[in-house]
N, C-alpha and C positions, 0 to 999 in steps of 0.2 A: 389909789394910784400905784402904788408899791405892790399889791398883787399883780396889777397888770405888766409892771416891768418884771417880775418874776416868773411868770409866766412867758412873755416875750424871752426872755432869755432862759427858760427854759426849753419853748421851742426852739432856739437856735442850737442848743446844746444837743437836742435829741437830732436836729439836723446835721449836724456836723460830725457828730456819731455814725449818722447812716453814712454818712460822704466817706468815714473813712472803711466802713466796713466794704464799702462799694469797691474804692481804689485796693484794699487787700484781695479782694475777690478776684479783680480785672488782673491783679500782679500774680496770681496763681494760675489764671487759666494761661497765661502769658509764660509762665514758667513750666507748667504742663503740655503748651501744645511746642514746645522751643523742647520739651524733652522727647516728646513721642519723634520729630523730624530726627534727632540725634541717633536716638535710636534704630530707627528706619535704616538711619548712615551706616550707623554697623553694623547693624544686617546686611543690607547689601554688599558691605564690604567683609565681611563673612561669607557670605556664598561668590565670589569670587574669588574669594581665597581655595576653596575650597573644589572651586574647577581650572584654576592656575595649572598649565604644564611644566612643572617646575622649573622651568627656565630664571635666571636670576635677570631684577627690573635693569643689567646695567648689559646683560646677553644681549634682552629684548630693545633695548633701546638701541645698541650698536647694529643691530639688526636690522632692523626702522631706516638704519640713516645710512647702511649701503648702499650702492646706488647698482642697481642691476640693468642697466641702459645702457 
């Protein structure tokens, strides 16, 4: 009888192992693909910096909100 509750809670042991190796796994791919979008941002935000006419954001805004009508 004592083997078998030993075993029983050995299986639960080895399950509960795999659960958490599962939840570390899923928080990495989670935190991997939440980096690669970051990145992407600043890349993009990189190459338009980089074709920017130097005009400053507060020129271009004042600019926007003339009204030429």
């Amino acid at each position: 009888m004592g083997s078998s509750l030993e075993n029983r809670l050995g299986n639960l042991i080895h399950e509960i192992q795999e659960i958490r190796k599962d939840i570390i796994i899923h928080k990495i791919e989670k935190v991997t693909t939440a980096q690669a979008k970051i990145n992407a941002w600043k890349s993009l935000g990189e190459k338009i910096s980089t074709k920017w006419d130097n005009v400053s954001a507060v020129e271009e805004i004042s600019n926007q909100r003339e009204k030429s009508w």
